[in-house]
Backbone and ligand atoms as CSV (ligand in chain L), in Angstrom:
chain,resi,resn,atom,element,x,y,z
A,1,UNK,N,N,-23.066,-8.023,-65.975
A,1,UNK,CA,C,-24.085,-7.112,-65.425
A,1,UNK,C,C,-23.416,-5.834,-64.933
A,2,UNK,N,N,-24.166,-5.007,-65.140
A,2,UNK,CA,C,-23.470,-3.381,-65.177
A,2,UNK,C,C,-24.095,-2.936,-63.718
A,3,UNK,N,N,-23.529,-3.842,-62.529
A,3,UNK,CA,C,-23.916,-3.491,-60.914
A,3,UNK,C,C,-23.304,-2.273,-60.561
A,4,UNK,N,N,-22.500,-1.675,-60.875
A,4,UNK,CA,C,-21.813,-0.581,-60.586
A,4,UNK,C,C,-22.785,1.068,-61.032
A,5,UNK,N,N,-23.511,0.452,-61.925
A,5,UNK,CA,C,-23.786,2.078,-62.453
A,5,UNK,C,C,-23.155,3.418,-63.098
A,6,UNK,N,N,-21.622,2.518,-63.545
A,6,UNK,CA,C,-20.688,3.451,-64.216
A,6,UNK,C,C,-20.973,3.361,-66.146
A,7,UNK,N,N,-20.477,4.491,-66.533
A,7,UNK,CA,C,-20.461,4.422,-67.919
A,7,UNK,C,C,-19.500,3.013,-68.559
A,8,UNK,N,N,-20.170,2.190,-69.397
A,8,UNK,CA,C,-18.963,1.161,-69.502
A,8,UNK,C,C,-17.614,2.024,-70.685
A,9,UNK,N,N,-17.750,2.541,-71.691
A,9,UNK,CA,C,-17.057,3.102,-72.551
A,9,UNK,C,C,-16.013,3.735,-70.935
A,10,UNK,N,N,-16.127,4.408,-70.592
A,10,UNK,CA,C,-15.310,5.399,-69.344
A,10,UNK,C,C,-14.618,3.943,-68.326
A,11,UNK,N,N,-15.551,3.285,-68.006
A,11,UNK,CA,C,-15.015,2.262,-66.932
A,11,UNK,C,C,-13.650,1.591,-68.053
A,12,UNK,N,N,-13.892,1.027,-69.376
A,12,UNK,CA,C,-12.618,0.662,-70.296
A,12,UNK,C,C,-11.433,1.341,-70.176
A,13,UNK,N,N,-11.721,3.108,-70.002
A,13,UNK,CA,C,-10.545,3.251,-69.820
A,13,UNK,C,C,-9.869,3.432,-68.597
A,14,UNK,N,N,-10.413,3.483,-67.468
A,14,UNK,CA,C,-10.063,3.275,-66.309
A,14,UNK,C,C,-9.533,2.152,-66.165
A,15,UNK,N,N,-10.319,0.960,-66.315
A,15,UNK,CA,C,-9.369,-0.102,-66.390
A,15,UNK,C,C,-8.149,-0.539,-66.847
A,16,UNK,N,N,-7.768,0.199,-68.469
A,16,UNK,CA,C,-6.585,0.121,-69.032
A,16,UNK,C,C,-5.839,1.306,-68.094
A,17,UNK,N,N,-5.671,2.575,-67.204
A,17,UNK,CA,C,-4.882,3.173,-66.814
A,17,UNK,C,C,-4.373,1.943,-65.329
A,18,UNK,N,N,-5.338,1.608,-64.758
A,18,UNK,CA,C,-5.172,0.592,-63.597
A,18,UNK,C,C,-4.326,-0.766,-64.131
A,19,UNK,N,N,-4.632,-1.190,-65.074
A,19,UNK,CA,C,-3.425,-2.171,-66.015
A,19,UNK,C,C,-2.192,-1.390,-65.510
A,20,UNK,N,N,-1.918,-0.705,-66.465
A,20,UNK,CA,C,-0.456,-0.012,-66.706
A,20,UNK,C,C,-0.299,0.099,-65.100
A,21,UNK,N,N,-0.916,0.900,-64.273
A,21,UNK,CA,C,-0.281,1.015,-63.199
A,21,UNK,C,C,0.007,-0.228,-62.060
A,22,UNK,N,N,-0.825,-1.435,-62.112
A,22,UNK,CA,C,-0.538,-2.894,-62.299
A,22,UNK,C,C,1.001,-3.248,-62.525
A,23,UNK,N,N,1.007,-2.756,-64.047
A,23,UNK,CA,C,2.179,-3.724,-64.450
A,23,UNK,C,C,3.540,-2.742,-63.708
A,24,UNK,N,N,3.324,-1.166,-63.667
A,24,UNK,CA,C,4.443,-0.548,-62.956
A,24,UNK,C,C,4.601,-1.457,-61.521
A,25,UNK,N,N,3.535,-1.457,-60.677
A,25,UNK,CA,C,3.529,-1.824,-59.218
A,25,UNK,C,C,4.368,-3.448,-59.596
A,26,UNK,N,N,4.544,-4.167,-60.309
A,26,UNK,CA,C,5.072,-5.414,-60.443
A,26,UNK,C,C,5.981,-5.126,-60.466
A,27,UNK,N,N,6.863,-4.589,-61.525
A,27,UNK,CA,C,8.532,-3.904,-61.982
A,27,UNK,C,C,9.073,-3.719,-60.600
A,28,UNK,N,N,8.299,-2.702,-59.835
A,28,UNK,CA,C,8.704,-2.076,-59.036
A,28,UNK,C,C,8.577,-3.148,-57.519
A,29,UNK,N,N,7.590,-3.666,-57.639
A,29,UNK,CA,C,8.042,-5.021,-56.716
A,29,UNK,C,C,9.608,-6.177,-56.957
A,30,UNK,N,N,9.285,-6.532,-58.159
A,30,UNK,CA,C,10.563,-6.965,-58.305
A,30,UNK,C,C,12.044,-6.269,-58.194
A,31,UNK,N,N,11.731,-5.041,-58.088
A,31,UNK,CA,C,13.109,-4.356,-57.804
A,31,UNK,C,C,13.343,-4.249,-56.770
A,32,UNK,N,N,12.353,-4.196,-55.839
A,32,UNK,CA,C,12.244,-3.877,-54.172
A,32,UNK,C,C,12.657,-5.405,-54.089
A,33,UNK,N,N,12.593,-6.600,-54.508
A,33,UNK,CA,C,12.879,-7.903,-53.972
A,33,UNK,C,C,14.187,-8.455,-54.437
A,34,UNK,N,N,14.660,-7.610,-55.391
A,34,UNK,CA,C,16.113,-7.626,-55.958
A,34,UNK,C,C,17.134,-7.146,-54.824
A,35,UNK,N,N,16.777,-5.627,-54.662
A,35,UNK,CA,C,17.612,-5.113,-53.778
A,35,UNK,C,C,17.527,-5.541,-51.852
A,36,UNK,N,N,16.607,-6.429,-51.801
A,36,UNK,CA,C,16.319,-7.103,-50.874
A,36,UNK,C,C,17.732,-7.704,-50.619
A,37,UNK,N,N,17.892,-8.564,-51.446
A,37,UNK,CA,C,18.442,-9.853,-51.876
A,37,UNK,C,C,20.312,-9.341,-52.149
A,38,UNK,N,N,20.070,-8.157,-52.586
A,38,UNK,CA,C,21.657,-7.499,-53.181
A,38,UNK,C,C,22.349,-6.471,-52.386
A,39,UNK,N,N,21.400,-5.954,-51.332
A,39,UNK,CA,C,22.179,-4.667,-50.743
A,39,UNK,C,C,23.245,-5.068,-49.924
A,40,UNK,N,N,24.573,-4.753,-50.128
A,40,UNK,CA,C,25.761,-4.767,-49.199
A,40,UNK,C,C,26.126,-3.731,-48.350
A,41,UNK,N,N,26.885,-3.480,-47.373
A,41,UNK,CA,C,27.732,-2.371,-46.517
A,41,UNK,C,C,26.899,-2.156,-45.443
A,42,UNK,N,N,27.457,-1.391,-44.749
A,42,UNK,CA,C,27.064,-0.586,-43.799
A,42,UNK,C,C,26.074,-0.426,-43.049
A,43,UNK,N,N,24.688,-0.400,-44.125
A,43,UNK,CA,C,23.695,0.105,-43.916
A,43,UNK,C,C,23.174,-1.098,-44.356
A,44,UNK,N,N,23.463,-2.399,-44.692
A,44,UNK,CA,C,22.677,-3.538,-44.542
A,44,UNK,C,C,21.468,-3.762,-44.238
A,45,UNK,N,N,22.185,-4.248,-42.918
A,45,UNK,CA,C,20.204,-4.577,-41.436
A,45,UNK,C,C,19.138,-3.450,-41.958
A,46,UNK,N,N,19.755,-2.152,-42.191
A,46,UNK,CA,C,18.725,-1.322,-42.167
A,46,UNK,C,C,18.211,-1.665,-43.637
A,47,UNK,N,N,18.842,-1.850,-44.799
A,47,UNK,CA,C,18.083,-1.724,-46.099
A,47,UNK,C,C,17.058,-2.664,-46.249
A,48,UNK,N,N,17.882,-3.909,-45.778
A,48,UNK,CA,C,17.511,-5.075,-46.203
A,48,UNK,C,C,16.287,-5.601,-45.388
A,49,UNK,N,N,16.334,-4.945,-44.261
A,49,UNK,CA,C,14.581,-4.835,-44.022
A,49,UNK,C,C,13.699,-3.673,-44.141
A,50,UNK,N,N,14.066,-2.986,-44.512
A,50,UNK,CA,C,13.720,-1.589,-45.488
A,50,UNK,C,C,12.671,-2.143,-46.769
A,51,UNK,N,N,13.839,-2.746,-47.450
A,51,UNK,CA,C,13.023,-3.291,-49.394
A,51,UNK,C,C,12.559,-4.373,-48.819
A,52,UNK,N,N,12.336,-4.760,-47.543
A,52,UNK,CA,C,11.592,-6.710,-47.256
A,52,UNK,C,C,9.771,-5.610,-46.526
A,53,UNK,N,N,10.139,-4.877,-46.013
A,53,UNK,CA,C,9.000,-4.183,-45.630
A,53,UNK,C,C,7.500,-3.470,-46.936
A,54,UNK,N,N,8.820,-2.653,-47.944
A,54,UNK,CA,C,8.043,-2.136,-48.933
A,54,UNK,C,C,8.183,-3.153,-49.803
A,55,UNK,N,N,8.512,-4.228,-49.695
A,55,UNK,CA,C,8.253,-5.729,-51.127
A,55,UNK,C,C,6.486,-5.606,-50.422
A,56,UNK,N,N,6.387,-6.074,-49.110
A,56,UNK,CA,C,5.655,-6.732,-48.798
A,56,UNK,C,C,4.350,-5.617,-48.845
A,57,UNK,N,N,4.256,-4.265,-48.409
A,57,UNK,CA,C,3.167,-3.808,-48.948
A,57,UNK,C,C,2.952,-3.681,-50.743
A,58,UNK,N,N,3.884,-3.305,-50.656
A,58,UNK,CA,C,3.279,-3.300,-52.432
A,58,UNK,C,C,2.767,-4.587,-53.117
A,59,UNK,N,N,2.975,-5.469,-52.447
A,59,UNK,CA,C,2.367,-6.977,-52.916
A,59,UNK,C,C,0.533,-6.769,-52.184
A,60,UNK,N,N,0.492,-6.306,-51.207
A,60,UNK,CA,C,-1.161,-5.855,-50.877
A,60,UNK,C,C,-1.566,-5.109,-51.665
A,61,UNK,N,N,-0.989,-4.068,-52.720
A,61,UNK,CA,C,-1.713,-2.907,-53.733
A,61,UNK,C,C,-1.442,-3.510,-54.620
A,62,UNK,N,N,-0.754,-4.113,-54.926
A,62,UNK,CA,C,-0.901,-5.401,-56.526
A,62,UNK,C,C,-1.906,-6.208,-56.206
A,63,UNK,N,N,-2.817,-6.437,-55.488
A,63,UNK,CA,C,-3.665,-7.437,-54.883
A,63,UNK,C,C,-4.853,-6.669,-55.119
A,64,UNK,N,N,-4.986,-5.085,-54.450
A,64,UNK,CA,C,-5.881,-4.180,-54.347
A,64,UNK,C,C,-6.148,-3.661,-55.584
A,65,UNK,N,N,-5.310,-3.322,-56.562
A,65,UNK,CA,C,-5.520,-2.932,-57.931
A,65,UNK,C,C,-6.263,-3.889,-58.640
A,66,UNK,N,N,-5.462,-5.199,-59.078
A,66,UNK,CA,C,-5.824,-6.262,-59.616
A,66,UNK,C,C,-7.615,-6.325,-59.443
A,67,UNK,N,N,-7.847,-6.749,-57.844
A,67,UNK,CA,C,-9.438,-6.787,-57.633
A,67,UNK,C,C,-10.149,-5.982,-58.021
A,68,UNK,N,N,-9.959,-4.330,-57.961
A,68,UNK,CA,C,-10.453,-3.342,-58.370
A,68,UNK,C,C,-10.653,-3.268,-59.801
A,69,UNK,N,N,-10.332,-3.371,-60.930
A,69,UNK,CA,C,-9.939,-3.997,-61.721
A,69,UNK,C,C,-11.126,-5.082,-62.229
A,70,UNK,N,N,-10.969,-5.897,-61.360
A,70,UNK,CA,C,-12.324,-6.699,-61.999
A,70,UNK,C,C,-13.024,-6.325,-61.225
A,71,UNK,N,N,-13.663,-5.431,-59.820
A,71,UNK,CA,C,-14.381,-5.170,-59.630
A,71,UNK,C,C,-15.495,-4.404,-60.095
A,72,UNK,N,N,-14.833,-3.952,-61.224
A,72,UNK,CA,C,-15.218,-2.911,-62.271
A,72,UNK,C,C,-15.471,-3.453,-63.728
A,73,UNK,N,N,-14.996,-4.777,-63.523
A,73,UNK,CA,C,-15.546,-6.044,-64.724
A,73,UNK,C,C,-14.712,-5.915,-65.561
A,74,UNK,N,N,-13.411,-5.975,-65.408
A,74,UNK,CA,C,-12.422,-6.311,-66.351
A,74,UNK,C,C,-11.515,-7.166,-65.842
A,75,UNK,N,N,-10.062,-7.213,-66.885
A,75,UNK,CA,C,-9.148,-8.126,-66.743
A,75,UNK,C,C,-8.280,-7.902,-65.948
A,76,UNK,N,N,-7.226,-7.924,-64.751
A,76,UNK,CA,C,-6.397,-7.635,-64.507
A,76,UNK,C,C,-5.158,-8.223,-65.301
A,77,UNK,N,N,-4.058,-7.491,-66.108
A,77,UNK,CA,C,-2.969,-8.294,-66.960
A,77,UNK,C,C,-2.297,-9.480,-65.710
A,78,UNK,N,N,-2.383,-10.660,-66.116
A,78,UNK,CA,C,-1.239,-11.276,-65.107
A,78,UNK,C,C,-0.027,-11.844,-65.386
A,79,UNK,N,N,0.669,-11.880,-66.638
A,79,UNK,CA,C,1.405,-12.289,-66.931
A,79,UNK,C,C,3.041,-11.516,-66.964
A,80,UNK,N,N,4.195,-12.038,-66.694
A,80,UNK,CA,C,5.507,-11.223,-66.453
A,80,UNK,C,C,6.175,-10.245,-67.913
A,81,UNK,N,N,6.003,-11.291,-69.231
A,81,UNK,CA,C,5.856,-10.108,-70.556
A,81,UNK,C,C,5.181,-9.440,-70.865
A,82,UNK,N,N,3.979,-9.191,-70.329
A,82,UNK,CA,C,2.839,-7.913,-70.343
A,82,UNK,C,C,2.989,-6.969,-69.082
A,83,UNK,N,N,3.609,-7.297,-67.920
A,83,UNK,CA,C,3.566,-6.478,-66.883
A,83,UNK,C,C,5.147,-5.361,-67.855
A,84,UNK,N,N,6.281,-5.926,-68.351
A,84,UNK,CA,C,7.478,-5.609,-68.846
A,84,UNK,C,C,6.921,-4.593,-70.048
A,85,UNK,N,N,5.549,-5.022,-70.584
A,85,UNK,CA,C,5.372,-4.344,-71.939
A,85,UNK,C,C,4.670,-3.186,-71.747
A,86,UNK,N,N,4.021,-3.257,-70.915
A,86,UNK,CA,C,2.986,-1.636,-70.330
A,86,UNK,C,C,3.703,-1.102,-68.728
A,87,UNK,N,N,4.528,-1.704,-68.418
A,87,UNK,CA,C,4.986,-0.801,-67.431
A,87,UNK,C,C,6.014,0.307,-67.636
A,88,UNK,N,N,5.770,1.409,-67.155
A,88,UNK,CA,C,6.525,2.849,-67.047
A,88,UNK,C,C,7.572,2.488,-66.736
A,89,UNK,N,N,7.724,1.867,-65.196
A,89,UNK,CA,C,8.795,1.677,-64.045
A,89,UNK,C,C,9.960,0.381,-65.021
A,90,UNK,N,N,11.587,1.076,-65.022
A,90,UNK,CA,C,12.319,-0.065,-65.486
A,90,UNK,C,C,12.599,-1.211,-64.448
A,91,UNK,N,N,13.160,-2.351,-65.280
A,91,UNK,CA,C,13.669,-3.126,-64.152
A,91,UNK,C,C,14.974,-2.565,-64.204
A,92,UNK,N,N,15.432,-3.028,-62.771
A,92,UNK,CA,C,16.739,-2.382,-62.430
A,92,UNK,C,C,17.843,-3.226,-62.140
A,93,UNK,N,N,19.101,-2.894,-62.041
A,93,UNK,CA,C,20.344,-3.570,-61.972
A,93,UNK,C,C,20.418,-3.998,-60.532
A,94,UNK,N,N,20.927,-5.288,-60.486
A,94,UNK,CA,C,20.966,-5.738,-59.056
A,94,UNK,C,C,22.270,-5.121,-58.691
A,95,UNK,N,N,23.419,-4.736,-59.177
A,95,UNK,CA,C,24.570,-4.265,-58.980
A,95,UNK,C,C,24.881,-2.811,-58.501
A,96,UNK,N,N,24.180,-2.546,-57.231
A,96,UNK,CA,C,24.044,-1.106,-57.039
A,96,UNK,C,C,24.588,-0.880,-56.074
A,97,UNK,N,N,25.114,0.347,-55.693
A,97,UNK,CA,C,24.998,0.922,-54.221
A,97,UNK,C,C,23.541,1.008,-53.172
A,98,UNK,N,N,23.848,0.865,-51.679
A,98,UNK,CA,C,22.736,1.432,-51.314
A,98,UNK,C,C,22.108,2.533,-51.813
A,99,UNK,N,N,23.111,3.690,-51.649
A,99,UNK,CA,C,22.655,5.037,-52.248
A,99,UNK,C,C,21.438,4.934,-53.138
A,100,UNK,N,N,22.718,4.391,-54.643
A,100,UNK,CA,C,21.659,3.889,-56.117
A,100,UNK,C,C,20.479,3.015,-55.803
A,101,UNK,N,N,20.599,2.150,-54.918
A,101,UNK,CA,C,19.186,1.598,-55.012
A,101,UNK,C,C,18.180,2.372,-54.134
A,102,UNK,N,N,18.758,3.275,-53.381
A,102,UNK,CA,C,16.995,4.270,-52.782
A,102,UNK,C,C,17.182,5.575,-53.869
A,103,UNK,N,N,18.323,6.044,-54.467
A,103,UNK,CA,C,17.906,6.823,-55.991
A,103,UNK,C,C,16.270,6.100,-56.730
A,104,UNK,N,N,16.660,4.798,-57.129
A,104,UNK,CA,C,16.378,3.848,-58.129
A,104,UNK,C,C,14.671,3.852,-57.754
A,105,UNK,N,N,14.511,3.764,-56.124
A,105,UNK,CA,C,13.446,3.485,-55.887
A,105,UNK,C,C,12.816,4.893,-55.543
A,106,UNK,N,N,13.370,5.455,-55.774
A,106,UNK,CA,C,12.485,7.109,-55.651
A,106,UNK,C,C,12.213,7.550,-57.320
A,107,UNK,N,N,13.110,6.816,-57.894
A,107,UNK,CA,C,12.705,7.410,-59.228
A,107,UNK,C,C,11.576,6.605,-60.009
A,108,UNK,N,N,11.461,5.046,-59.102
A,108,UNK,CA,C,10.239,4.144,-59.283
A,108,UNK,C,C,9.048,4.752,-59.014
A,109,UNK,N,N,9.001,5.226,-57.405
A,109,UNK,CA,C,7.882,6.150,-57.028
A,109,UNK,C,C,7.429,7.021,-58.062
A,110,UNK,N,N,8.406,7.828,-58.528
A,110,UNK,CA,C,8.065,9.342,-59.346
A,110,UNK,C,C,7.307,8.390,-60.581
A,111,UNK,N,N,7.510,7.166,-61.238
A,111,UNK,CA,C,7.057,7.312,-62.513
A,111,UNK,C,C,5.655,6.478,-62.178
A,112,UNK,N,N,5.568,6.011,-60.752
A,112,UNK,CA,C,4.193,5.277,-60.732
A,112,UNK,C,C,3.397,6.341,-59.900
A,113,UNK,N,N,3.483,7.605,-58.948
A,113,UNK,CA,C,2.981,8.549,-58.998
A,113,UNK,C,C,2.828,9.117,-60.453
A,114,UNK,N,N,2.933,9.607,-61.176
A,114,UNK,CA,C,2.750,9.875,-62.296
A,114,UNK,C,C,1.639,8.973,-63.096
A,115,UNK,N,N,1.723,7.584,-63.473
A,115,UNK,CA,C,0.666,6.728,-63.698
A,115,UNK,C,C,-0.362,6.795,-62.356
A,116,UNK,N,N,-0.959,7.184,-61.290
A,116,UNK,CA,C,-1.252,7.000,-60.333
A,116,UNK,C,C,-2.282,8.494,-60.785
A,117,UNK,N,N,-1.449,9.552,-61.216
A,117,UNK,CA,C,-2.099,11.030,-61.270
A,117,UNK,C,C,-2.934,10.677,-62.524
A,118,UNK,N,N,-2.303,10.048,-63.309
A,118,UNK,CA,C,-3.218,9.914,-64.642
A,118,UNK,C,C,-4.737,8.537,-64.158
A,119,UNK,N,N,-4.330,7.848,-63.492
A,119,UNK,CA,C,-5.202,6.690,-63.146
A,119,UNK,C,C,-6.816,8.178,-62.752
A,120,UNK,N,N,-6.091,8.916,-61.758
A,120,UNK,CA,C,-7.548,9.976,-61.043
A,120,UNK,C,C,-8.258,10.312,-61.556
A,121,UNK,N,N,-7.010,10.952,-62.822
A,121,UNK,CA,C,-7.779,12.099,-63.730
A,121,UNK,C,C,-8.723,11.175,-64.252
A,122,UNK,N,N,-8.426,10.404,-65.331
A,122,UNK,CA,C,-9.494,9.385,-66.246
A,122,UNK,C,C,-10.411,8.951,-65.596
A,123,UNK,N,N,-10.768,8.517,-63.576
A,123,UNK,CA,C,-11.390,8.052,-62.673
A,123,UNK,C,C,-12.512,8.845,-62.370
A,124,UNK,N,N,-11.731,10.305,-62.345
A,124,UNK,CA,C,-12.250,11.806,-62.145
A,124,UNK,C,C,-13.584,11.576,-63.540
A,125,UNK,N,N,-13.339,11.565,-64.478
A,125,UNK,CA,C,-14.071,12.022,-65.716
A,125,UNK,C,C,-15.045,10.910,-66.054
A,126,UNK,N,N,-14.869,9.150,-65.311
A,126,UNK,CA,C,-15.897,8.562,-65.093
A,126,UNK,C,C,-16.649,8.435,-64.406
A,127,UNK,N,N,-16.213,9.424,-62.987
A,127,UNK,CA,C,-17.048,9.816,-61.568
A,127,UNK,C,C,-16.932,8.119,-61.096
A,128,UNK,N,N,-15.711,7.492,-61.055
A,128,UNK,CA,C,-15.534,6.208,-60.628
A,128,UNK,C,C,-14.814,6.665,-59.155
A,129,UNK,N,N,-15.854,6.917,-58.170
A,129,UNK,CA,C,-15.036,7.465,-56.987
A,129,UNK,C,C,-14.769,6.204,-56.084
A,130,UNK,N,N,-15.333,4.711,-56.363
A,130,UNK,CA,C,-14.134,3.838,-56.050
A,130,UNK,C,C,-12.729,3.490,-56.059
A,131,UNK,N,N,-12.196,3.955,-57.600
A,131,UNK,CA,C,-11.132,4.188,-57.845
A,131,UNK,C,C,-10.374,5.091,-57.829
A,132,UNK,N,N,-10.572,6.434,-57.622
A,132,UNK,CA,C,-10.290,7.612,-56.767
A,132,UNK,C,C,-9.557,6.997,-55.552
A,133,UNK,N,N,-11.209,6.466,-54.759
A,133,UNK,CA,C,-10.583,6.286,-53.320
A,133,UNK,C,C,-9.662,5.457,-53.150
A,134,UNK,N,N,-9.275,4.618,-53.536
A,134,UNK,CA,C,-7.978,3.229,-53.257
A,134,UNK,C,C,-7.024,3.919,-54.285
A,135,UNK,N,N,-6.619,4.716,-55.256
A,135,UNK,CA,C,-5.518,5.013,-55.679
A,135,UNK,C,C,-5.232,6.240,-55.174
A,136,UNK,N,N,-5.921,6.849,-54.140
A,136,UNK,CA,C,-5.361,8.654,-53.773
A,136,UNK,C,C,-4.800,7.993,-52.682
A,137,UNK,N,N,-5.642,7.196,-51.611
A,137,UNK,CA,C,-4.881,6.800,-50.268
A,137,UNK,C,C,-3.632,6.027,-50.981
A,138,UNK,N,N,-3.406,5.175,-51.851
A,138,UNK,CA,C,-1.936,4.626,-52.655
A,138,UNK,C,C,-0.676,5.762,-52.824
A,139,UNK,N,N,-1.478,6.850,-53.336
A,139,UNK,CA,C,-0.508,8.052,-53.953
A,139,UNK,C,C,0.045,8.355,-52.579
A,140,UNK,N,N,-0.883,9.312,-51.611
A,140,UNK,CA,C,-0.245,10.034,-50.577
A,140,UNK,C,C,0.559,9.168,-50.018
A,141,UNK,N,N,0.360,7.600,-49.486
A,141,UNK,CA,C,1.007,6.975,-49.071
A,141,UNK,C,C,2.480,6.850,-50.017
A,142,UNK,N,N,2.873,6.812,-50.955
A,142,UNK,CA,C,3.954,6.913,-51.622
A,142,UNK,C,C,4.608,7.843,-51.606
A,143,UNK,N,N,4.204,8.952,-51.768
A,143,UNK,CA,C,4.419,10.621,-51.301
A,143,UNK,C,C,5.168,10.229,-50.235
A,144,UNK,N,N,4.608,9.802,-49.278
A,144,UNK,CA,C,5.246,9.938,-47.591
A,144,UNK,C,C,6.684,9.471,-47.847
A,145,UNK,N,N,6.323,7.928,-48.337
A,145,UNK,CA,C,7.322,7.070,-48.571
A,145,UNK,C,C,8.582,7.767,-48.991
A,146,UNK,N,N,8.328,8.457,-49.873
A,146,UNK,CA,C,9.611,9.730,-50.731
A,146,UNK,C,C,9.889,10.221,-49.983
A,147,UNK,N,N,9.120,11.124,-49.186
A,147,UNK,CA,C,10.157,11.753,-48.096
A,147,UNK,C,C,11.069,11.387,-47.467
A,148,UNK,N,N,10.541,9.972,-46.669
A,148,UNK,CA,C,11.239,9.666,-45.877
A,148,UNK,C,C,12.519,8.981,-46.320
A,149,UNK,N,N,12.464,8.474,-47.822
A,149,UNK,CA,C,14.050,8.057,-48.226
A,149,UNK,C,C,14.895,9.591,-49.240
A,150,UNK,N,N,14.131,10.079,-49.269
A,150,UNK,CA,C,14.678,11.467,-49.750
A,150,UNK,C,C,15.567,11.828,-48.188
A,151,UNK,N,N,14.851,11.815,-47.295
A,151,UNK,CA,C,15.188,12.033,-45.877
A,151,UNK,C,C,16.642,11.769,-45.336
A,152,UNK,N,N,16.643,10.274,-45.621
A,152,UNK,CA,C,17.352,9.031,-45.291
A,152,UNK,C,C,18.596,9.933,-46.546
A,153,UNK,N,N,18.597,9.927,-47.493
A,153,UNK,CA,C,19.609,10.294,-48.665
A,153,UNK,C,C,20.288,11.836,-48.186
A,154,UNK,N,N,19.489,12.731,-47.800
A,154,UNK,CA,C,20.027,14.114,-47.404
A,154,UNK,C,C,20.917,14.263,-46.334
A,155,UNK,N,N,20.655,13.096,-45.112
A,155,UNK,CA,C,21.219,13.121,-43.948
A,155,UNK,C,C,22.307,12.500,-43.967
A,156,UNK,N,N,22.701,11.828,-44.819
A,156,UNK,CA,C,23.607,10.796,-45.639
A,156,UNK,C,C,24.713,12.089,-45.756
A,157,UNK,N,N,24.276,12.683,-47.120
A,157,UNK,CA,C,24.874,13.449,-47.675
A,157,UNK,C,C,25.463,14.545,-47.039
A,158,UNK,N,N,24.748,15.371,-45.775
A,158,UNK,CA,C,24.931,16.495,-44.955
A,158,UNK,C,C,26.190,15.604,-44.021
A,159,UNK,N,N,26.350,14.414,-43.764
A,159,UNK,CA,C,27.377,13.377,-42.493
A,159,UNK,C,C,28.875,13.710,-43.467
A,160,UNK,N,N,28.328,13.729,-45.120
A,160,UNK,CA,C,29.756,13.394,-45.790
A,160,UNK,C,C,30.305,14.703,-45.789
A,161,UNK,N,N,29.507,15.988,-46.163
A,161,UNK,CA,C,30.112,17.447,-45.922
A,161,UNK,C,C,30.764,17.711,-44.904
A,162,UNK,N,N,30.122,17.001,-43.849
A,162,UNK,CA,C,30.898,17.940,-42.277
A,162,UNK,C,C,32.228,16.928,-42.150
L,1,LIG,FE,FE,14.298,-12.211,-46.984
């Protein structure tokens, strides 16, 4: 039943951009639970509840997508070779530096912002302003997120100059 009042042809493809960005938010969970698990030195305590903090929200927007998703009367993908086959975001090497792993995870951000901008636009053109609203508050919130380990990386870098 078509309770929503959206175009179904338009809602199809909304749903397939919310897939893909699905299967990124998985990749990118599992990397956040990798480097959980792998970060050494220094900056330990701080990482390692750093990637245990952002595992754990991004497991609420894999939750929030998914529903949305069929709230809109489709499938959410659930399986680990389909999240690998439509996701943007790579999996990543557990063998990193701290550094490399908040590189790794800013460059995760950039490619699921990116699926995130495309999710609007296609959302935009079905006037699906449900899905607007739960993926713009997702975006800015990621946005922030960048700063603040862009942040974390500059102040790093400015300690090693002086
Ligand atoms: Fe843990």
């Amino acid at each position: 039943m078509n309770y929503l009042g959206l175009d179904e042809g338009q809602t199809a493809k909304v749903s397939k951009e919310l897939n893909t960005l699905l299967s990124c938010y998985h990749v990118y969970y599992q990397n956040l639970r990798s480097f959980h698990w792998h970060v050494e030195g220094q900056n330990f305590f701080d990482m390692h509840n750093l990637f245990e903090e952002m595992y754990n929200d991004a497991k609420i927007k894999i939750d929030e997508i998914a529903e949305r998703i069929l709230t809109i009367r489709y499938k959410p993908i659930s399986t680990l070779s389909a999240y690998l086959k439509y996701s943007k975001v790579e999996e990543a090497k557990a063998e990193l530096s701290d550094q490399e792993m908040i590189d790794t995870v800013l460059e995760n951000h950039k490619q699921i912002i990116h699926c995130m901008r495309d999710t609007l636009q296609v959302a935009s053109e079905s006037k699906d302003e449900g899905t607007i609203d739960l993926i713009a508050g997702f975006l800015a919130d990621l946005e922030k997120r960048s700063w603040m380990l862009d942040a974390w990386s500059s102040k790093k870098f400015k300690m090693e100059m002086a």
